[in-house]
PDB file of N, CA, C, O and CB in Angstrom:
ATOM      1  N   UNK A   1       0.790  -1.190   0.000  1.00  0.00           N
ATOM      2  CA  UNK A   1       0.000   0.000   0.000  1.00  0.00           C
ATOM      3  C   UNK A   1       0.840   1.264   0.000  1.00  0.00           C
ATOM      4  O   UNK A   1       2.055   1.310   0.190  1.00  0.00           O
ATOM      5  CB  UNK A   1      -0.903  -0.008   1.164  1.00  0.00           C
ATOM      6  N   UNK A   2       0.183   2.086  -0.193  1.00  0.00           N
ATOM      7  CA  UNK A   2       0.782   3.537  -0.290  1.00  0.00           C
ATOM      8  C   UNK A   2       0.245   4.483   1.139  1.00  0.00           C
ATOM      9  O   UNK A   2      -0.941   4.769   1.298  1.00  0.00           O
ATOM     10  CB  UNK A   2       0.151   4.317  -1.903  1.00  0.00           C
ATOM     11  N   UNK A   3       1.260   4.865   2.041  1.00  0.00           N
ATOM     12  CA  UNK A   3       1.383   5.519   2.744  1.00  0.00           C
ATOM     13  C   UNK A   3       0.218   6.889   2.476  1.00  0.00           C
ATOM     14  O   UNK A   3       0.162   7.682   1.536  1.00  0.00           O
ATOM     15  CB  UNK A   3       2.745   5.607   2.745  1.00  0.00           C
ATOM     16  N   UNK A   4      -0.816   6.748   3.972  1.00  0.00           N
ATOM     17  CA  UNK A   4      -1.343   8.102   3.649  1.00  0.00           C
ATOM     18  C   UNK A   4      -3.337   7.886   2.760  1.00  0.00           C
ATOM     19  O   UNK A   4      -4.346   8.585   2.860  1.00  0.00           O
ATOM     20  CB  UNK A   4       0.178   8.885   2.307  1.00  0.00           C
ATOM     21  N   UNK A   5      -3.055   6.660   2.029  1.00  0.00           N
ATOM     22  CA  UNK A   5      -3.810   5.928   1.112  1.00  0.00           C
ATOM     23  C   UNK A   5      -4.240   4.819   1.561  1.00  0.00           C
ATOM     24  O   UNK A   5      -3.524   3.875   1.895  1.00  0.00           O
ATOM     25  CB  UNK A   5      -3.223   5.685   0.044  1.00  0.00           C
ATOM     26  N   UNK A   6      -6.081   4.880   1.618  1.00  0.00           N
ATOM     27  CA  UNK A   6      -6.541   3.878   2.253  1.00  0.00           C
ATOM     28  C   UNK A   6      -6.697   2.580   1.523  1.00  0.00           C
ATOM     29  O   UNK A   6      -7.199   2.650   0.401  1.00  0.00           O
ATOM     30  CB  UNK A   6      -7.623   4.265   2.752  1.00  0.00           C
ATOM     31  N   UNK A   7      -6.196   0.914   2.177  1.00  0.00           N
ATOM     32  CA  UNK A   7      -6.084   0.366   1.732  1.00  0.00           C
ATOM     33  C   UNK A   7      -6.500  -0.328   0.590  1.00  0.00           C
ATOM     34  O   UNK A   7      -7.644   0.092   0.413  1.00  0.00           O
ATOM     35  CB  UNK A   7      -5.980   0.248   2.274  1.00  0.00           C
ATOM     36  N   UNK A   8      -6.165  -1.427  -0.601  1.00  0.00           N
ATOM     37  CA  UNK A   8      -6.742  -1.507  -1.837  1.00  0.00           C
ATOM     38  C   UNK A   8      -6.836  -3.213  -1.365  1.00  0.00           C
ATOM     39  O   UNK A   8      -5.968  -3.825  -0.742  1.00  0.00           O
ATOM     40  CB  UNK A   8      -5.768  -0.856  -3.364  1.00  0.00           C
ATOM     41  N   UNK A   9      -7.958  -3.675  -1.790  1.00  0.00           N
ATOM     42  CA  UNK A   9      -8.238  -5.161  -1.283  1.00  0.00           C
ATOM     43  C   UNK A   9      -7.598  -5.620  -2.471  1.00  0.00           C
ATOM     44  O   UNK A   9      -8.294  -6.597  -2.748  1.00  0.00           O
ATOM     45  CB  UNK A   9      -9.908  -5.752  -0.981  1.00  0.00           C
ATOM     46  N   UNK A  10      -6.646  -5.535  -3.424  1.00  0.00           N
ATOM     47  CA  UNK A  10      -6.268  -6.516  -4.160  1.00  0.00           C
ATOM     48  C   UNK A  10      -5.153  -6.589  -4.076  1.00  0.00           C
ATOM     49  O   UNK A  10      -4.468  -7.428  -4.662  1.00  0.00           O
ATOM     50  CB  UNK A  10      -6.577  -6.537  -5.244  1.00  0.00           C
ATOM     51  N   UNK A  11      -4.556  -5.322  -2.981  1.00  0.00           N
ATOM     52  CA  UNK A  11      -2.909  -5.738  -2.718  1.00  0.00           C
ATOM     53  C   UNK A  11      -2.980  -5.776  -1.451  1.00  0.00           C
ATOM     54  O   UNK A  11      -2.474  -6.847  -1.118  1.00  0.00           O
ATOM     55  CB  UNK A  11      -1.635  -4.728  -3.201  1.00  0.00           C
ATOM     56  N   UNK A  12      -3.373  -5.128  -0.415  1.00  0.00           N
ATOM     57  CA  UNK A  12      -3.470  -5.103   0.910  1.00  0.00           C
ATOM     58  C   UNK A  12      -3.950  -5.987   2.009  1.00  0.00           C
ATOM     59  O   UNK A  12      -4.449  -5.432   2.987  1.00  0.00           O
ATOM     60  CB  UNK A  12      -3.964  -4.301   1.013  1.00  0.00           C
ATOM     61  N   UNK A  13      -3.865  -7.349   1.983  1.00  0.00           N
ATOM     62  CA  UNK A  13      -4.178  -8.148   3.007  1.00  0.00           C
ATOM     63  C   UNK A  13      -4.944  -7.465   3.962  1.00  0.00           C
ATOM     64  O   UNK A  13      -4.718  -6.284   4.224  1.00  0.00           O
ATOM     65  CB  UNK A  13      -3.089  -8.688   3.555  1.00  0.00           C
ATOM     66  N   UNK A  14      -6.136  -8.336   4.685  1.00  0.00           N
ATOM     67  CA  UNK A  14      -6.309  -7.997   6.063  1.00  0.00           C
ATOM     68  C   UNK A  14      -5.354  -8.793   6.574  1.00  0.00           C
ATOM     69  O   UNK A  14      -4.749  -9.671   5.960  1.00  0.00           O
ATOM     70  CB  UNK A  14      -7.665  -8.192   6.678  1.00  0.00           C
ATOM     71  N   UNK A  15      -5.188  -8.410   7.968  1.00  0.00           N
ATOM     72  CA  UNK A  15      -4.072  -8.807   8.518  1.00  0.00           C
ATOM     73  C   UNK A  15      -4.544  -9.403  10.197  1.00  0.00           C
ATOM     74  O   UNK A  15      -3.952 -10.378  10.660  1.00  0.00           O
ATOM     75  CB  UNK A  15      -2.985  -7.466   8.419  1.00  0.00           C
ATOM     76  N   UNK A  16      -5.588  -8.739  10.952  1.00  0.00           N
ATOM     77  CA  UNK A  16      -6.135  -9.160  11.984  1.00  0.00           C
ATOM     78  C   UNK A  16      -7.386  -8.214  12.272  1.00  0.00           C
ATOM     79  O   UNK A  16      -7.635  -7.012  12.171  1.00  0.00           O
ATOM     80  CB  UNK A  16      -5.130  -9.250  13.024  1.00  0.00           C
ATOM     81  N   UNK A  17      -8.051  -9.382  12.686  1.00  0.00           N
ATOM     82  CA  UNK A  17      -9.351  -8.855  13.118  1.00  0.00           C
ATOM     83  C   UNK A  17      -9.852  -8.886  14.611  1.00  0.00           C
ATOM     84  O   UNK A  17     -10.092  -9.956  15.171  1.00  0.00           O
ATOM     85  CB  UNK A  17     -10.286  -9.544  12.379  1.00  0.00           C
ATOM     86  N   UNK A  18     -10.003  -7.628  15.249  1.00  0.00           N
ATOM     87  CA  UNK A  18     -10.098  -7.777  16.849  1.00  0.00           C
ATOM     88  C   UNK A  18     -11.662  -7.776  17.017  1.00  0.00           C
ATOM     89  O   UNK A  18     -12.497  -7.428  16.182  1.00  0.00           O
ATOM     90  CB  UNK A  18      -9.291  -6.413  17.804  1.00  0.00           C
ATOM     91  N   UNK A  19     -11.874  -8.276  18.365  1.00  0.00           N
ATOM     92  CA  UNK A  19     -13.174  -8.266  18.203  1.00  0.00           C
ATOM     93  C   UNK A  19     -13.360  -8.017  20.230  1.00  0.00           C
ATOM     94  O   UNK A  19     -12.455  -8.580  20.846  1.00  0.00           O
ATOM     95  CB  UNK A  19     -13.848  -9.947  17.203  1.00  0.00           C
ATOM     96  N   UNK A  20     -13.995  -7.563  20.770  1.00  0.00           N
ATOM     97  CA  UNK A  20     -14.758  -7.080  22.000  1.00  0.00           C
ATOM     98  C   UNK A  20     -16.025  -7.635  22.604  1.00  0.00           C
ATOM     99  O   UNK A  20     -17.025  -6.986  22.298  1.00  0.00           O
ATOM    100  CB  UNK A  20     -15.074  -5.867  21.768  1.00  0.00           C
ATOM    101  N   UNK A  21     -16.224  -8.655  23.373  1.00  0.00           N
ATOM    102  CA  UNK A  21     -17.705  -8.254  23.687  1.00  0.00           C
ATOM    103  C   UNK A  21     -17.961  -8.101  25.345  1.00  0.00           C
ATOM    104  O   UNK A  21     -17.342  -8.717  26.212  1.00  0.00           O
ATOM    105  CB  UNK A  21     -18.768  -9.492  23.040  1.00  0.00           C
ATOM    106  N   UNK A  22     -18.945  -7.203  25.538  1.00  0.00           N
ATOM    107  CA  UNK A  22     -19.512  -6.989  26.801  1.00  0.00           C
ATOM    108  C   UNK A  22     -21.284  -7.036  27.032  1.00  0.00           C
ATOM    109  O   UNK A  22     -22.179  -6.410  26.465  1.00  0.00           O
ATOM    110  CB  UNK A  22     -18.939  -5.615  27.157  1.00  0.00           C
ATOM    111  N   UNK A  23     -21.299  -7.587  27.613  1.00  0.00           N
ATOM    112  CA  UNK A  23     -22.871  -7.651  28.572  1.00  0.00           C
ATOM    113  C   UNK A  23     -23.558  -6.172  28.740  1.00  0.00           C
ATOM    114  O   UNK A  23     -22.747  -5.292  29.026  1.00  0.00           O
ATOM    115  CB  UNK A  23     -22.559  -8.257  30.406  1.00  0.00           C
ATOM    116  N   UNK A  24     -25.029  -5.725  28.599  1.00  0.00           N
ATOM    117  CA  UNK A  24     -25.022  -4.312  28.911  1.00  0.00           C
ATOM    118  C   UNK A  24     -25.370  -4.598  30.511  1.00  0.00           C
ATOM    119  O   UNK A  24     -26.028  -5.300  31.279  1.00  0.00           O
ATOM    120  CB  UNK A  24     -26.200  -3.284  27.937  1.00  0.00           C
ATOM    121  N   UNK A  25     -24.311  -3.389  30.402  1.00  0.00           N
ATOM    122  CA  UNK A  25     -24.282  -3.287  32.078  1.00  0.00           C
ATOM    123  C   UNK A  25     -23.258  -3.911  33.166  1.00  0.00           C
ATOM    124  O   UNK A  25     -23.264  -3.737  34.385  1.00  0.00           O
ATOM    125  CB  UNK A  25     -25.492  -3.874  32.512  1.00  0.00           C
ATOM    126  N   UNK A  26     -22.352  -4.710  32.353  1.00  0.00           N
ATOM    127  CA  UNK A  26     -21.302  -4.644  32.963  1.00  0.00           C
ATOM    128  C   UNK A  26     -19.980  -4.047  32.381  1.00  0.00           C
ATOM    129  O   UNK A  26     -19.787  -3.486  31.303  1.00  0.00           O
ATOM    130  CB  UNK A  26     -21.186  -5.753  33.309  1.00  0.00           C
ATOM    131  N   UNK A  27     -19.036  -4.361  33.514  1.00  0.00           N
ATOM    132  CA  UNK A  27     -17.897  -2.969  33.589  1.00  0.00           C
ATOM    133  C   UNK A  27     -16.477  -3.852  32.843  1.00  0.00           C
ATOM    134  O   UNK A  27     -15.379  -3.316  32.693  1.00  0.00           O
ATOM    135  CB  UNK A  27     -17.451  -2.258  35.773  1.00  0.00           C
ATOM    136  N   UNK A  28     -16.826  -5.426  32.401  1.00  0.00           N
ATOM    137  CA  UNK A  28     -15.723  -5.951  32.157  1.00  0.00           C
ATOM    138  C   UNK A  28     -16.187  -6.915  30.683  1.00  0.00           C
ATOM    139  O   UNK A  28     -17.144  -7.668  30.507  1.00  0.00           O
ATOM    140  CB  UNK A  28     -15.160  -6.741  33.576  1.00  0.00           C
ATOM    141  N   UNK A  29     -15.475  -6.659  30.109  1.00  0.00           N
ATOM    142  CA  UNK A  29     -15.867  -7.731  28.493  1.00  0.00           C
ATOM    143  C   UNK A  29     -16.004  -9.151  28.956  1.00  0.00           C
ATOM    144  O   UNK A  29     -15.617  -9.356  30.107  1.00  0.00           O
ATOM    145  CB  UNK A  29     -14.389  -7.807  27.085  1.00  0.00           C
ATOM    146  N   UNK A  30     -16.421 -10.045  28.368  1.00  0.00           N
ATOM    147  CA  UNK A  30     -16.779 -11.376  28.569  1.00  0.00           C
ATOM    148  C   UNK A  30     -16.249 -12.379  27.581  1.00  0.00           C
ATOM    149  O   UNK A  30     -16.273 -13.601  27.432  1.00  0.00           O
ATOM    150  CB  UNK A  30     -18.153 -11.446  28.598  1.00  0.00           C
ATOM    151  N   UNK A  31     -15.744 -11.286  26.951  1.00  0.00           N
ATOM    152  CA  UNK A  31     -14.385 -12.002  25.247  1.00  0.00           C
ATOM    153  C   UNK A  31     -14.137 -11.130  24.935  1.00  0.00           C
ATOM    154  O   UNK A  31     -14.945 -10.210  24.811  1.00  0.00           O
ATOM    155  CB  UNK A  31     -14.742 -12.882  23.655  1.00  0.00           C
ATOM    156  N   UNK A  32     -12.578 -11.034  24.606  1.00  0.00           N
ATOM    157  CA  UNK A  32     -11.808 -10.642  23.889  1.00  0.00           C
ATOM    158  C   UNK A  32     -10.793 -11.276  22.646  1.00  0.00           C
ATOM    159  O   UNK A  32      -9.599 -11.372  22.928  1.00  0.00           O
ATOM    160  CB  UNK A  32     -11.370 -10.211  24.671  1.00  0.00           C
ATOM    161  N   UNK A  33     -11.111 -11.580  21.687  1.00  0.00           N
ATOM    162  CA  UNK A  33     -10.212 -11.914  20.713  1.00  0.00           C
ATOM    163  C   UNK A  33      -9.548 -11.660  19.560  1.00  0.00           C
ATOM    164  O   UNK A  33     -10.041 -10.686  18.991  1.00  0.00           O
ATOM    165  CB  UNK A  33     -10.429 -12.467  20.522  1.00  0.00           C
ATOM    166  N   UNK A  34      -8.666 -12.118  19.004  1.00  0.00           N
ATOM    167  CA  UNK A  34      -7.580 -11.481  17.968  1.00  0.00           C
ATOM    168  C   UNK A  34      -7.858 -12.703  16.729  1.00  0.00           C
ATOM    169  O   UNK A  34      -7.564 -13.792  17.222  1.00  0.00           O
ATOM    170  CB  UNK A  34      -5.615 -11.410  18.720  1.00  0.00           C
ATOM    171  N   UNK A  35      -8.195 -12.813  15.699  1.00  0.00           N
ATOM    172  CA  UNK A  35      -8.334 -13.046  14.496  1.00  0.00           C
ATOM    173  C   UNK A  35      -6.799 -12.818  14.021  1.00  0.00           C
ATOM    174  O   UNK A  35      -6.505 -11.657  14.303  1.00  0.00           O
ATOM    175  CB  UNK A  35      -9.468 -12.187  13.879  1.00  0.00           C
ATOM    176  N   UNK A  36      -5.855 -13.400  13.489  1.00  0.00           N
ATOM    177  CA  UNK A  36      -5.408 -12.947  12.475  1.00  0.00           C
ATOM    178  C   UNK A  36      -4.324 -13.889  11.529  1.00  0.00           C
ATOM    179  O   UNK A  36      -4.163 -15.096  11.704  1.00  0.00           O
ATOM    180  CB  UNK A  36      -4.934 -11.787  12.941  1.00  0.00           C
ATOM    181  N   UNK A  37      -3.697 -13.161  10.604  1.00  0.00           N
ATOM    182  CA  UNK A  37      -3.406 -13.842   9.506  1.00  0.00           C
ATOM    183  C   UNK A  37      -1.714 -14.601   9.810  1.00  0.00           C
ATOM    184  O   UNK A  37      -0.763 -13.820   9.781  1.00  0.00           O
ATOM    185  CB  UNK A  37      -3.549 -12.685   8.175  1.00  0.00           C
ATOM    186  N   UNK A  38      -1.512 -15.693  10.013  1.00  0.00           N
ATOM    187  CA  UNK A  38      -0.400 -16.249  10.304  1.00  0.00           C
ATOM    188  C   UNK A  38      -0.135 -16.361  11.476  1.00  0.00           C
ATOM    189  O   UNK A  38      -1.150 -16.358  12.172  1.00  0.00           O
ATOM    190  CB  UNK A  38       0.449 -15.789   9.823  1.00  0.00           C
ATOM    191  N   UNK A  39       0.658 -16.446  11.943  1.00  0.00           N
ATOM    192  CA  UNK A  39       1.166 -16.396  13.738  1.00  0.00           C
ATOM    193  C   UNK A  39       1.146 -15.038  14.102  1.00  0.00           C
ATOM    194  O   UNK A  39       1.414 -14.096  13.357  1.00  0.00           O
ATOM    195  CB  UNK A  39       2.875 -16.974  14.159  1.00  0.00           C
ATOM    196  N   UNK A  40       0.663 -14.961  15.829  1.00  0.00           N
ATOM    197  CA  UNK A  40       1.013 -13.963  16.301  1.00  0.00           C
ATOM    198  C   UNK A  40       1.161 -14.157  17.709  1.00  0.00           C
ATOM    199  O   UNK A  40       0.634 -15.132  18.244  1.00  0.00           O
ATOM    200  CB  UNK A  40       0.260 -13.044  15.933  1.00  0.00           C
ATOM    201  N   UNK A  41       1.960 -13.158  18.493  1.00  0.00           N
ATOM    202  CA  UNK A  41       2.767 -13.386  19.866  1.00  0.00           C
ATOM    203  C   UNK A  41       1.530 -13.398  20.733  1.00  0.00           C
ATOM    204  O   UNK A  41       0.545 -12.756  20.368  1.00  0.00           O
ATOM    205  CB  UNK A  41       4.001 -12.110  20.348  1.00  0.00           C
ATOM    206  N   UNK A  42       1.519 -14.079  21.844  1.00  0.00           N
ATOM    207  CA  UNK A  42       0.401 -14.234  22.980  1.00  0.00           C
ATOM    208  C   UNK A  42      -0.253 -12.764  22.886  1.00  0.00           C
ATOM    209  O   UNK A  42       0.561 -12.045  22.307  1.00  0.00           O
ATOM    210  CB  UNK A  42       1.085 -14.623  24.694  1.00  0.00           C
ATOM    211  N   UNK A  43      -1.300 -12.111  23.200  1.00  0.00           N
ATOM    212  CA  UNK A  43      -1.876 -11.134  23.637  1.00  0.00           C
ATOM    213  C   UNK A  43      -2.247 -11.410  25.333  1.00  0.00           C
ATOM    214  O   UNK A  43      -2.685 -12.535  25.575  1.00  0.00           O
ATOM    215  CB  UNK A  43      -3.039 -10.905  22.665  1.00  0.00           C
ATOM    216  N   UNK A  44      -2.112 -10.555  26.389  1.00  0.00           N
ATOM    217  CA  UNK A  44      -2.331 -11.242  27.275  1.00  0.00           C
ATOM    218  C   UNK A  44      -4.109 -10.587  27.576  1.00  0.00           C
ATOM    219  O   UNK A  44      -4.525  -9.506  27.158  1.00  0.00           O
ATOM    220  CB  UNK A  44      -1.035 -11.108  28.412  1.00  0.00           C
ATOM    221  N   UNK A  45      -4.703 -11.342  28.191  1.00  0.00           N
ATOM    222  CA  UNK A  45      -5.811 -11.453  28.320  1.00  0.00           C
ATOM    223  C   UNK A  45      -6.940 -11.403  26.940  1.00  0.00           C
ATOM    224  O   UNK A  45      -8.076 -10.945  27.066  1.00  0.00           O
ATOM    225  CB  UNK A  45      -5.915 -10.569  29.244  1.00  0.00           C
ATOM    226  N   UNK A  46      -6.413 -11.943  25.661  1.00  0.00           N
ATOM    227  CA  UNK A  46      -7.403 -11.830  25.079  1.00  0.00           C
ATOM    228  C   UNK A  46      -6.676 -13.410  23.703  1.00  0.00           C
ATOM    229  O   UNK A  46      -5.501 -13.372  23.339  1.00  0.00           O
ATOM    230  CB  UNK A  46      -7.731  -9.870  24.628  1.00  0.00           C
ATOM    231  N   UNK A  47      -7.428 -14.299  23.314  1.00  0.00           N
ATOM    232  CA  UNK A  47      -7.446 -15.195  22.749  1.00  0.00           C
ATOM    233  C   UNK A  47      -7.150 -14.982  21.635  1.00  0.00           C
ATOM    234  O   UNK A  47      -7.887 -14.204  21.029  1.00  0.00           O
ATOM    235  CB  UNK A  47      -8.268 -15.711  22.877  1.00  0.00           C
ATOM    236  N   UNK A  48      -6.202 -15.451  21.049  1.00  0.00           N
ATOM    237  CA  UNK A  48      -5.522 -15.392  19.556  1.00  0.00           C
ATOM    238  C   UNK A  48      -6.088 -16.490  18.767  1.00  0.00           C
ATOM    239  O   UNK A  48      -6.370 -17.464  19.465  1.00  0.00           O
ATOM    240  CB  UNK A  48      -3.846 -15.570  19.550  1.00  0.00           C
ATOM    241  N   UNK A  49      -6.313 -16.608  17.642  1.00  0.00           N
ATOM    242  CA  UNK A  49      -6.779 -17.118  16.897  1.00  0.00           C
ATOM    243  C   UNK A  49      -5.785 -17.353  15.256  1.00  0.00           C
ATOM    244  O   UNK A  49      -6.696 -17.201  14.443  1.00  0.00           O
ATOM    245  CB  UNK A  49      -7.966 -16.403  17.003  1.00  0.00           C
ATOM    246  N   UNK A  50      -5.066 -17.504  14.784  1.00  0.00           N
ATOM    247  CA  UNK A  50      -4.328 -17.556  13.473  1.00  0.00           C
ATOM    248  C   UNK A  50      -4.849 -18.193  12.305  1.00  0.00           C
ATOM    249  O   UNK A  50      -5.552 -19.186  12.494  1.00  0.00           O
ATOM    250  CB  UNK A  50      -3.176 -18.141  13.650  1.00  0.00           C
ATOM    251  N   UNK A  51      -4.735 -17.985  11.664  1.00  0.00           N
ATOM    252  CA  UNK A  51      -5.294 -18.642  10.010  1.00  0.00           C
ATOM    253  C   UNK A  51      -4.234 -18.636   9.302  1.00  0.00           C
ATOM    254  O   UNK A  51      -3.149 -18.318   9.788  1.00  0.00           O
ATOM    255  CB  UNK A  51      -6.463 -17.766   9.050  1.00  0.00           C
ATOM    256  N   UNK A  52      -4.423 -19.073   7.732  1.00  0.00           N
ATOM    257  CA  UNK A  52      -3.227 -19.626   7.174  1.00  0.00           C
ATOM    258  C   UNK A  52      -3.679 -18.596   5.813  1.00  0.00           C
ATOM    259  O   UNK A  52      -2.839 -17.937   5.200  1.00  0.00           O
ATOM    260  CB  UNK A  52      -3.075 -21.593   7.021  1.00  0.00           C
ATOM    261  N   UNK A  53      -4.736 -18.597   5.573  1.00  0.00           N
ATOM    262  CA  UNK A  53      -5.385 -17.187   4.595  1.00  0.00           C
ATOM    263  C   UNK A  53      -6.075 -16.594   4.964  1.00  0.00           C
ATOM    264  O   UNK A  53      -6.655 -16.780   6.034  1.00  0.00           O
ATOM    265  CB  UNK A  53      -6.023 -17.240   3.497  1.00  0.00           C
ATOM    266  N   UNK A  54      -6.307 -15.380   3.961  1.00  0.00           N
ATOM    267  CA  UNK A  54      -6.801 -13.964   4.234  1.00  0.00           C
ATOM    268  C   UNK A  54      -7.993 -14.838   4.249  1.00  0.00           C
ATOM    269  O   UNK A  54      -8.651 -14.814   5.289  1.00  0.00           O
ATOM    270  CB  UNK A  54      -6.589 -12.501   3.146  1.00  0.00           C
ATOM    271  N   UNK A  55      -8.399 -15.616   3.277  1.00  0.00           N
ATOM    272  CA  UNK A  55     -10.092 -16.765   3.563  1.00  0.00           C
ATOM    273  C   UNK A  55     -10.539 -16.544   4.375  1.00  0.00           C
ATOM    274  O   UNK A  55     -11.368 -15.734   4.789  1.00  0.00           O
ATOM    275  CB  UNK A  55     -10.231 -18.264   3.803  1.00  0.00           C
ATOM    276  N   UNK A  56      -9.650 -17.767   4.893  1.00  0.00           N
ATOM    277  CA  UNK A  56     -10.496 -18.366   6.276  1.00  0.00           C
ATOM    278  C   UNK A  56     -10.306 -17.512   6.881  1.00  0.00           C
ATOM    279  O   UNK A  56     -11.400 -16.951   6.944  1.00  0.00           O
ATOM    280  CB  UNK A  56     -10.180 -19.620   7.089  1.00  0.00           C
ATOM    281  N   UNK A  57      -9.229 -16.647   7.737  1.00  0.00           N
ATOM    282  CA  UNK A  57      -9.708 -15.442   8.442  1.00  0.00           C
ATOM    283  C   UNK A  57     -10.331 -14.671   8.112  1.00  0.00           C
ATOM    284  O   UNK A  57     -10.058 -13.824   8.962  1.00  0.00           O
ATOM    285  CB  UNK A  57      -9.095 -14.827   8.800  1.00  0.00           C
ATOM    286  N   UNK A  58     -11.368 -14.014   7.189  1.00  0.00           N
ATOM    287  CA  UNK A  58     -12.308 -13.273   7.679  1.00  0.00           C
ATOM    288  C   UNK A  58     -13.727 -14.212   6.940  1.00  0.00           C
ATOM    289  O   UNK A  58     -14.555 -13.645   6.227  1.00  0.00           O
ATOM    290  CB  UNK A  58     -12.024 -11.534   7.229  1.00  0.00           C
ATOM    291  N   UNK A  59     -13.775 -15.327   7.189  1.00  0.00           N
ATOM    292  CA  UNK A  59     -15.043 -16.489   6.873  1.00  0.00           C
ATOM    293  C   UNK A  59     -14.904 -16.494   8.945  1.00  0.00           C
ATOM    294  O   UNK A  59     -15.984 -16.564   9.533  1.00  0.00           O
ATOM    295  CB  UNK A  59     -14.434 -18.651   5.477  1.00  0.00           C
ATOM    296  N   UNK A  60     -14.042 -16.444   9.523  1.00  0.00           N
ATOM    297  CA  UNK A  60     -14.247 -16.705  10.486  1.00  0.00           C
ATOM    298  C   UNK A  60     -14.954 -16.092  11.771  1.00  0.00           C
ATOM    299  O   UNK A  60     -14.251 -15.187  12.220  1.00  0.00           O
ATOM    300  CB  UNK A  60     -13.442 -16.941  10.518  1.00  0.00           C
ATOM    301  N   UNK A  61     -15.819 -16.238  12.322  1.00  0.00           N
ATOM    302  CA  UNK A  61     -16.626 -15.310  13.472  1.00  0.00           C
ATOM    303  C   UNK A  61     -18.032 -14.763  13.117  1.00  0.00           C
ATOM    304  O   UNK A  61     -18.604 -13.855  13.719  1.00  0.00           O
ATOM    305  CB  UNK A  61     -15.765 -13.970  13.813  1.00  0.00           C
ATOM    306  N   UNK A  62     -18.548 -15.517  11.946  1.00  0.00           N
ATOM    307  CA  UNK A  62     -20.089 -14.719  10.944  1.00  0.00           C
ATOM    308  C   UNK A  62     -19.361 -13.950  10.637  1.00  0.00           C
ATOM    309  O   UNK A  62     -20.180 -13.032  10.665  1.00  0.00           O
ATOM    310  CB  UNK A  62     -21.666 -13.980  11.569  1.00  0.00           C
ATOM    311  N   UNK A  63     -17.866 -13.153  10.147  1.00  0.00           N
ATOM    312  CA  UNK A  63     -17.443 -12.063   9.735  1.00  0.00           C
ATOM    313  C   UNK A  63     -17.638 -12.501   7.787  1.00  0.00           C
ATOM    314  O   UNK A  63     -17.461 -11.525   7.059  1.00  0.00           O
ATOM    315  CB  UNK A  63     -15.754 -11.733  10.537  1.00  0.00           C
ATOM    316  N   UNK A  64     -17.798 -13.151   7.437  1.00  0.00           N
ATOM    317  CA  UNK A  64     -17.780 -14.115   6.438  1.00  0.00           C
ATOM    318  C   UNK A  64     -17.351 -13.301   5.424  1.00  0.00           C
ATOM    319  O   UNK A  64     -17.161 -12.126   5.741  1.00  0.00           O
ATOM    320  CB  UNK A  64     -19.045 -14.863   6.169  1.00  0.00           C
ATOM    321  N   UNK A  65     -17.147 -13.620   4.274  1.00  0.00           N
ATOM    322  CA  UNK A  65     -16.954 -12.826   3.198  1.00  0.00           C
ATOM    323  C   UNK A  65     -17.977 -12.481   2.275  1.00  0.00           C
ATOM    324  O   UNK A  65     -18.116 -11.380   1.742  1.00  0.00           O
ATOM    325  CB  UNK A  65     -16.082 -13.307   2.574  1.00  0.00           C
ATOM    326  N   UNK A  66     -18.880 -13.769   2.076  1.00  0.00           N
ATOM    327  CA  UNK A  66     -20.194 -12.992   1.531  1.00  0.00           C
ATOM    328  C   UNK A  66     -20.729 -11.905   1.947  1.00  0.00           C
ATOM    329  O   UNK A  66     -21.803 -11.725   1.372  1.00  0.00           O
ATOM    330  CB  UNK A  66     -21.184 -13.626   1.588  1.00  0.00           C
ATOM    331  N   UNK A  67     -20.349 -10.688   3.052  1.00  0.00           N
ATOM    332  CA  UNK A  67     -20.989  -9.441   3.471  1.00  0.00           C
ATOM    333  C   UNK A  67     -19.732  -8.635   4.232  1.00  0.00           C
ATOM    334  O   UNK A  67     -19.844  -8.227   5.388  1.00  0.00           O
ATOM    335  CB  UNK A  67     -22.388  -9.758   4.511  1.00  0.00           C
ATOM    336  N   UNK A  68     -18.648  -8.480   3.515  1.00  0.00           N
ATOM    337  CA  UNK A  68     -17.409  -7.664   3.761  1.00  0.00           C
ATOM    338  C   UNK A  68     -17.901  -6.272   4.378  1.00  0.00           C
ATOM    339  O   UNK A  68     -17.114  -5.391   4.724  1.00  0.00           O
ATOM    340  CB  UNK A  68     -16.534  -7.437   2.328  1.00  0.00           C
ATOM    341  N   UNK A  69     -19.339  -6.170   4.481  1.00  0.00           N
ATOM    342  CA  UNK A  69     -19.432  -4.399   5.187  1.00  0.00           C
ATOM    343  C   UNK A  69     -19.851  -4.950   6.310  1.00  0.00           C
ATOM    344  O   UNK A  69     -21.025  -4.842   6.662  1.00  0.00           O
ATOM    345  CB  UNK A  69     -20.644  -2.984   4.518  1.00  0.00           C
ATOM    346  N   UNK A  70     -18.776  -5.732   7.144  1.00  0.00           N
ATOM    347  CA  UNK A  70     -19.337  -5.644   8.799  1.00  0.00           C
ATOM    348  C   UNK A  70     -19.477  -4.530   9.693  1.00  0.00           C
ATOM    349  O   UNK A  70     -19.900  -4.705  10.836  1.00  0.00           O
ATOM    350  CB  UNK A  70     -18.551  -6.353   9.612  1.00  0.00           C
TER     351      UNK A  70
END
């Protein structure tokens, strides 16, 4: 990609997908996890997840690819 220039899906990999969830009304998430593409170093308190393609990581979580405007 080009610096400055928002990314182009035919050269730009996603690379990881974070994701949050909380209960309404409480003060602490109930998951935290990391999606992403190849290996990545522990995160502490939140679950890593790796894939081997851009695919399957974002088919993964209902993030699917049939509806890329999550």
């Amino acid at each position: 990609g080009v610096p400055g220039v928002f990314p182009e899906p035919q050269t730009d990999p996603v690379i990881a997908i974070a994701a949050v969830a909380l209960r309404q009304g409480a003060r602490e998430p109930f998951l935290r996890v990391v999606f992403t593409l190849l290996s990545c170093a522990p995160l502490r308190g939140a679950t890593v997840r790796s894939f081997q393609s851009e695919r399957d990581l974002l088919q993964v979580g209902g993030f699917g690819v049939k509806n890329p405007d999550f």
